[in-house]
ZABALUM-779941 format. One record per residue (C-alpha): residue number from 1; residue in one letter; x, y, z. Coordinates in nm, 2 decimals. Layout:
BEGIN
SITE    i  aa    east   north      up
SITE  NUM   A       X       Y       Z
...
***
This chain:
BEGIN
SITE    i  aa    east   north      up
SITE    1   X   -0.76    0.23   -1.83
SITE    2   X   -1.10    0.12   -1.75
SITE    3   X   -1.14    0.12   -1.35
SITE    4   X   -1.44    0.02   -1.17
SITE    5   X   -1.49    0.12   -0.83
SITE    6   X   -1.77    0.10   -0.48
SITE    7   X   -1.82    0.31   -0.23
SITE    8   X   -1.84    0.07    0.06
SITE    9   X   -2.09    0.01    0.30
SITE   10   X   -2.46    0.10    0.25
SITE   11   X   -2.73    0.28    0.47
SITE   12   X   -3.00    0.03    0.39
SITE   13   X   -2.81   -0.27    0.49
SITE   14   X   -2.45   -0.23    0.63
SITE   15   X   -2.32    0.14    0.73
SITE   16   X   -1.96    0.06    0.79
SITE   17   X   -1.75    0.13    1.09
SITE   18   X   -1.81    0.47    1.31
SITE   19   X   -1.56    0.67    1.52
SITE   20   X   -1.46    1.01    1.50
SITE   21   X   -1.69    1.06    1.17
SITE   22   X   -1.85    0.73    0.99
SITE   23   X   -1.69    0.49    0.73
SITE   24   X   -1.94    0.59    0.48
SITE   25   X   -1.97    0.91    0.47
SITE   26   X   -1.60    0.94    0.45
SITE   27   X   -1.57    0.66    0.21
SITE   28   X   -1.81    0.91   -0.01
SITE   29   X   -1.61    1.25    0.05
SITE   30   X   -1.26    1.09   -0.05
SITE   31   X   -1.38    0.79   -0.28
SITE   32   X   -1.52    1.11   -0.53
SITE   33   X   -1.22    1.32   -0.49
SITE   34   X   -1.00    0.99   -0.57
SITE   35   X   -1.25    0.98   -0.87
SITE   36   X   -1.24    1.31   -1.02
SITE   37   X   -0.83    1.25   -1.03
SITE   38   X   -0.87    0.97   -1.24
SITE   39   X   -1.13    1.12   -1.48
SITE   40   X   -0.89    1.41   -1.51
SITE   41   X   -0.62    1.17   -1.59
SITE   42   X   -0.83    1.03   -1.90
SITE   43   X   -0.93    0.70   -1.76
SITE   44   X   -1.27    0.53   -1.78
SITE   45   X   -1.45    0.55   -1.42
SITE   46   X   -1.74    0.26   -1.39
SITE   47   X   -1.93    0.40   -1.10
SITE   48   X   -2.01   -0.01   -0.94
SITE   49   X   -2.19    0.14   -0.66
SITE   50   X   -2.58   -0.02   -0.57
SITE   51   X   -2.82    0.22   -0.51
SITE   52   X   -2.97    0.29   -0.16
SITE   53   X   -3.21    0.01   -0.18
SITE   54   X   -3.07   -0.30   -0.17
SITE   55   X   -3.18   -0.48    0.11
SITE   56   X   -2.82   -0.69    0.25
SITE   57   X   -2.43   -0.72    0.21
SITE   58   X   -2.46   -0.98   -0.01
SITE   59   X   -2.62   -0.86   -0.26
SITE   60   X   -2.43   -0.54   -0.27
SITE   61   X   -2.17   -0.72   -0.30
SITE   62   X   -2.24   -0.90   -0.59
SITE   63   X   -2.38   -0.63   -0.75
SITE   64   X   -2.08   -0.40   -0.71
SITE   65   X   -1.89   -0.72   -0.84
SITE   66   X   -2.17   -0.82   -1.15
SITE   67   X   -2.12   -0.45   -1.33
SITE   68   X   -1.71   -0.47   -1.27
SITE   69   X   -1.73   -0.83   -1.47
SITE   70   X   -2.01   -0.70   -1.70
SITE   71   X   -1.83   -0.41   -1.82
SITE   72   X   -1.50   -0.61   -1.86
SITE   73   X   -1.25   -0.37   -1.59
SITE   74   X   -0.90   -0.33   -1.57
SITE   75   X   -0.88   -0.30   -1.27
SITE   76   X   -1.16   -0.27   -0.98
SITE   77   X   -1.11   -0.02   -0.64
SITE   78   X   -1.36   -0.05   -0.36
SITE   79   X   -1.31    0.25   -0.13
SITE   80   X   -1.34    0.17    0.28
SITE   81   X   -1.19    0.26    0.55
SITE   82   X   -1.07    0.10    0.93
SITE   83   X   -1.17    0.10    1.26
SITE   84   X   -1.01   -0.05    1.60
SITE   85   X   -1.17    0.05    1.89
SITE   86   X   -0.93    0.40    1.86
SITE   87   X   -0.63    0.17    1.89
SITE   88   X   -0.47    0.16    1.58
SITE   89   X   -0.36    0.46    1.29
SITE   90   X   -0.25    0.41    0.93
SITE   91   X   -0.27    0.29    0.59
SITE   92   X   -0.33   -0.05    0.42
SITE   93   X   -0.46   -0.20    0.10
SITE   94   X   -0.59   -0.52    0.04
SITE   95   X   -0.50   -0.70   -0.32
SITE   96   X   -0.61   -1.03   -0.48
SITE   97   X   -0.24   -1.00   -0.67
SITE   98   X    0.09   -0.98   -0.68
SITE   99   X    0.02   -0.67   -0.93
SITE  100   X   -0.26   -0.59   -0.71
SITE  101   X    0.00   -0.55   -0.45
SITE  102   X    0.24   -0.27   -0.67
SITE  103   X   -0.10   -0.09   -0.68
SITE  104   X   -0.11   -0.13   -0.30
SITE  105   X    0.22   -0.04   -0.24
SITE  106   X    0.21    0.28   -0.43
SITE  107   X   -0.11    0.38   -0.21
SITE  108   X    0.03    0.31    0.10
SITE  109   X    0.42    0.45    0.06
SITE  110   X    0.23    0.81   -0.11
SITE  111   X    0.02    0.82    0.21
SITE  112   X    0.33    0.75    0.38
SITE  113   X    0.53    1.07    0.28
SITE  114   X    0.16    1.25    0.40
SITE  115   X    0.23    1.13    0.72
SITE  116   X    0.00    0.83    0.76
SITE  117   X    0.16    0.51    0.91
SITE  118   X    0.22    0.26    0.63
SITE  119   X    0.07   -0.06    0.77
SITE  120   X    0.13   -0.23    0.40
SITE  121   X   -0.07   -0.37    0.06
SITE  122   X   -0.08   -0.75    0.16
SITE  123   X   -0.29   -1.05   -0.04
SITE  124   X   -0.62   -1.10    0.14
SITE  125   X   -0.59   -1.46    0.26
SITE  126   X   -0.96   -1.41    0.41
SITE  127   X   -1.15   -1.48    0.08
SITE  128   X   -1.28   -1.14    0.04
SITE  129   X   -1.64   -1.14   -0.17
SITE  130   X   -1.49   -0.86   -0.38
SITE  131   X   -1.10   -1.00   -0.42
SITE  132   X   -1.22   -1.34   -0.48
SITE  133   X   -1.52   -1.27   -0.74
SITE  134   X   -1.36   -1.02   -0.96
SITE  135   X   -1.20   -1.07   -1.29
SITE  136   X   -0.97   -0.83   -1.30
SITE  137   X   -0.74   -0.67   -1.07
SITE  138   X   -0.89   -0.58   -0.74
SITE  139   X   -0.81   -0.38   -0.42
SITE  140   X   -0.98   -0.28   -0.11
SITE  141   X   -0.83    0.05   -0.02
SITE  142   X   -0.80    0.09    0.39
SITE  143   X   -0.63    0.46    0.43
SITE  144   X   -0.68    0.53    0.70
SITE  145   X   -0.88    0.48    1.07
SITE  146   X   -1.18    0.67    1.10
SITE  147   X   -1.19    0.60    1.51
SITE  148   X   -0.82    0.75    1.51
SITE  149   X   -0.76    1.08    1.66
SITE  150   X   -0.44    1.10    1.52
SITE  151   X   -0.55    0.97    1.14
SITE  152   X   -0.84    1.17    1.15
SITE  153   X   -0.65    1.48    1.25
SITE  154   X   -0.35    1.43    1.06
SITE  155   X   -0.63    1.42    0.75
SITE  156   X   -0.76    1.74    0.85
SITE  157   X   -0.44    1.89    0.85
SITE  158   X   -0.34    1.79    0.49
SITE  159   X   -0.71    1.83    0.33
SITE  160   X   -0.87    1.62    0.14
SITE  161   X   -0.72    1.69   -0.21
SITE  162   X   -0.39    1.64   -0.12
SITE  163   X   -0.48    1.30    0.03
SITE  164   X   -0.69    1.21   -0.25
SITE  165   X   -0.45    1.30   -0.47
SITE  166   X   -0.21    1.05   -0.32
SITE  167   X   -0.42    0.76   -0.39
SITE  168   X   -0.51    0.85   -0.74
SITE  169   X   -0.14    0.86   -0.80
SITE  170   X   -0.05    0.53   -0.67
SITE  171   X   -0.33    0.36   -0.84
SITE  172   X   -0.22    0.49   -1.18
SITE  173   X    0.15    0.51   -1.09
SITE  174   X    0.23    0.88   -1.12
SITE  175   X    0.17    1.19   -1.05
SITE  176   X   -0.17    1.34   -1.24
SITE  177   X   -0.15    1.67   -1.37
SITE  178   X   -0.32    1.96   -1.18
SITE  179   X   -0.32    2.03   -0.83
SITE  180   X   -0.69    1.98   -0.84
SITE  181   X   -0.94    1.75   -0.96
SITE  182   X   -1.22    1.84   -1.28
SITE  183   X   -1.51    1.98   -1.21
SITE  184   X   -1.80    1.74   -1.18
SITE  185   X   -2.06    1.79   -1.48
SITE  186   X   -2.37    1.92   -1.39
SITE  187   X   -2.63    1.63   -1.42
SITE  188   X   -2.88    1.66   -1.69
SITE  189   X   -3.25    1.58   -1.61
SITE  190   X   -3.42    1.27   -1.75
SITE  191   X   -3.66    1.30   -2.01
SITE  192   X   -3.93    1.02   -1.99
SITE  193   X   -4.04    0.86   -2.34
SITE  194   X   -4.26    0.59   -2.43
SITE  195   X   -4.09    0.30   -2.43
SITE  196   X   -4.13    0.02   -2.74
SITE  197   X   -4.07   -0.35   -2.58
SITE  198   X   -3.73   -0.50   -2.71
SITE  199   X   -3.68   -0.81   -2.81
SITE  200   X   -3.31   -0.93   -2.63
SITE  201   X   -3.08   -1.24   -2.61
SITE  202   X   -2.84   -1.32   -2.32
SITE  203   X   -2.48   -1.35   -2.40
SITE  204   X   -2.35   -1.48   -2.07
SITE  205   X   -2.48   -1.60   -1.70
SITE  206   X   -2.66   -1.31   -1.60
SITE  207   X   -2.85   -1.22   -1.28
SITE  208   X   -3.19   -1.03   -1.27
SITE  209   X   -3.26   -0.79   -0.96
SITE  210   X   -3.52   -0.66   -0.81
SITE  211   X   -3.55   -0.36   -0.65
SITE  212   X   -3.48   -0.42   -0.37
SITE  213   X   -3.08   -0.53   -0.42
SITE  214   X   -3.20   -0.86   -0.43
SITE  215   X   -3.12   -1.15   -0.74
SITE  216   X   -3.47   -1.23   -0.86
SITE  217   X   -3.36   -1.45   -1.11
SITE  218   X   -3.05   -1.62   -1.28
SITE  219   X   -3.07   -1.60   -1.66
SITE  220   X   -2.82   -1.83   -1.89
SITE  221   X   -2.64   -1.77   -2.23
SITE  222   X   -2.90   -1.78   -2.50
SITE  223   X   -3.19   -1.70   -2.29
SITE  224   X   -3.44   -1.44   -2.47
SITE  225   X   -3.62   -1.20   -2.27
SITE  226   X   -3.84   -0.88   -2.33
SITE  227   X   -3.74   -0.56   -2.20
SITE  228   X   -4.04   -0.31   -2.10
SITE  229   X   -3.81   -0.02   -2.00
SITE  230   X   -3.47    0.13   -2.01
SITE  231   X   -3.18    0.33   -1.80
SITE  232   X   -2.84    0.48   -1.95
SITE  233   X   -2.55    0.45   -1.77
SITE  234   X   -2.47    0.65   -1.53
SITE  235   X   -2.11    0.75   -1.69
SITE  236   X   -1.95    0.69   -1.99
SITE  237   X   -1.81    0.36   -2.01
SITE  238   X   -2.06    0.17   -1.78
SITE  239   X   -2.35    0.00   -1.88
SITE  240   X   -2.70    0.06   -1.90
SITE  241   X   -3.00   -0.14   -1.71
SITE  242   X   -3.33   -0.29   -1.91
SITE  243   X   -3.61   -0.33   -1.68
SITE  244   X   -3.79   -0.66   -1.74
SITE  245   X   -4.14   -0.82   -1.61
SITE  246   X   -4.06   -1.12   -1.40
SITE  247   X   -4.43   -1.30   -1.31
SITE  248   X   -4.53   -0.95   -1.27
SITE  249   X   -4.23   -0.81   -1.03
SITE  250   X   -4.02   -0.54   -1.16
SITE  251   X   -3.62   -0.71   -1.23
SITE  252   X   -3.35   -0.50   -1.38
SITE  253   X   -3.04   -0.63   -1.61
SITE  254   X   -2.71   -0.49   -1.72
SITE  255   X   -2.80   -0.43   -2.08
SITE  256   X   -2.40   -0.49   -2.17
SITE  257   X   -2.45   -0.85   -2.15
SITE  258   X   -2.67   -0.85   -2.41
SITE  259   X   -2.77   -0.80   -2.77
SITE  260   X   -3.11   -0.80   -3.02
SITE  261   X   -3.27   -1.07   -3.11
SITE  262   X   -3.28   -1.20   -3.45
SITE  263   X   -3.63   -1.27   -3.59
***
């Protein structure tokens, strides 16, 4: 299965709920453990995360959303977690399915034999950016609230594999093999080459960011542009970014969407 996911929340724009320890550094620790389950499982991981300089919500949003679409998901997770003024514990997932729910449910009922108070996978019914704009299934994974004394301390007590665990298995609907996640690899340094300027066409509505998180412009199917520079994806499955020369601004594209031009 090919499964995109977002770390919620963002430190340029948006940093999520705080209580007891903040939404997104937690959404980081347990998001990655959740990850290397499902890599150790054999699935696809599409890392749909912006980096740390996009400049509002919006557009991390969309770009979480754009690579999901672009790289044609089966299912899309984007990892968060609650807050209530310290008034409220537990579990929940939101879903833009029925199926999306049976995902859900799985979450929630595996956190619930942790311990966790199972407060349900329900149908988001407030036209969630990330339920509404994705083409495949989607859920927003709530597991817990981070301005909870007894969530938080309940998590301490059963560690953070154990309760990772328990969400990669209800996403994939057993139990993975190994009572602890892969190792990550050991990133490999980038060698800078001299880059030849390609000749592309687009294949589908495709937007053009700069880098700052922002859209810089919309391109349309059949649209030619000229790439001046290149990144590879950042894992296997995703896909990679051509940098492009907008009225002399610097605007990055998925390159998935698009193919050589024919002279």
């Amino acid at each position: 299965m090919k499964i995109a996911y977002r770390f919620g929340h963002l430190k340029t724009c948006d940093q999520g709920a705080n209580g007891i320890v903040s939404e997104y550094d937690f959404v980081r620790q347990y998001g990655a453990k959740v990850v290397e389950y499902l890599k150790a499982d054999g699935h696809t991981l599409i890392d749909c995360t912006p980096l740390e300089i996009v400049g509002s919500m919006s557009a991390s949003l969309s770009y979480g959303v754009t690579v999901a679409n672009s790289n044609n998901a089966d299912l899309f997770i984007s990892f968060h977690a609650n807050a209530f003024n310290s008034g409220a514990n537990g579990s929940e997932v939101v879903c833009g399915s029925q199926k999306g729910i049976e995902i859900g449910t799985r979450i929630v009922n595996n956190l619930q034999q942790l311990g966790f108070a199972n407060r349900k996978a329900y149908i988001d019914v407030r036209g969630l950016y990330e339920i509404k704009a994705t083409k495949m299934l989607s859920c927003i994974i709530e597991p817990l609230f981070v301005d909870s004394k007894l969530d938080m301390d309940l998590f301490n007590k059963v560690g953070l594999d154990k309760f990772s665990k328990a969400i990669a298995d209800g996403i994939v609907g057993h139990t993975i093999n190994g009572s602890q996640p892969s190792p990550t690899p050991t990133p490999q340094p980038i060698v800078k080459k001299i880059f030849t300027p390609v000749e592309l066409v687009i294949n589908q509505t495709l937007n053009c960011w700069d880098e700052a998180g922002n859209i810089l412009k919309q391109f349309k199917q059949g649209d030619f542009i000229t790439a001046i520079g290149s990144l590879p994806p950042r894992t296997e499955g995703e896909s990679g970014w051509w940098k492009l020369n907008i009225n002399g601004i610097t605007g990055w594209v998925l390159s998935a969407p698009t193919s050589y031009r024919n002279k």
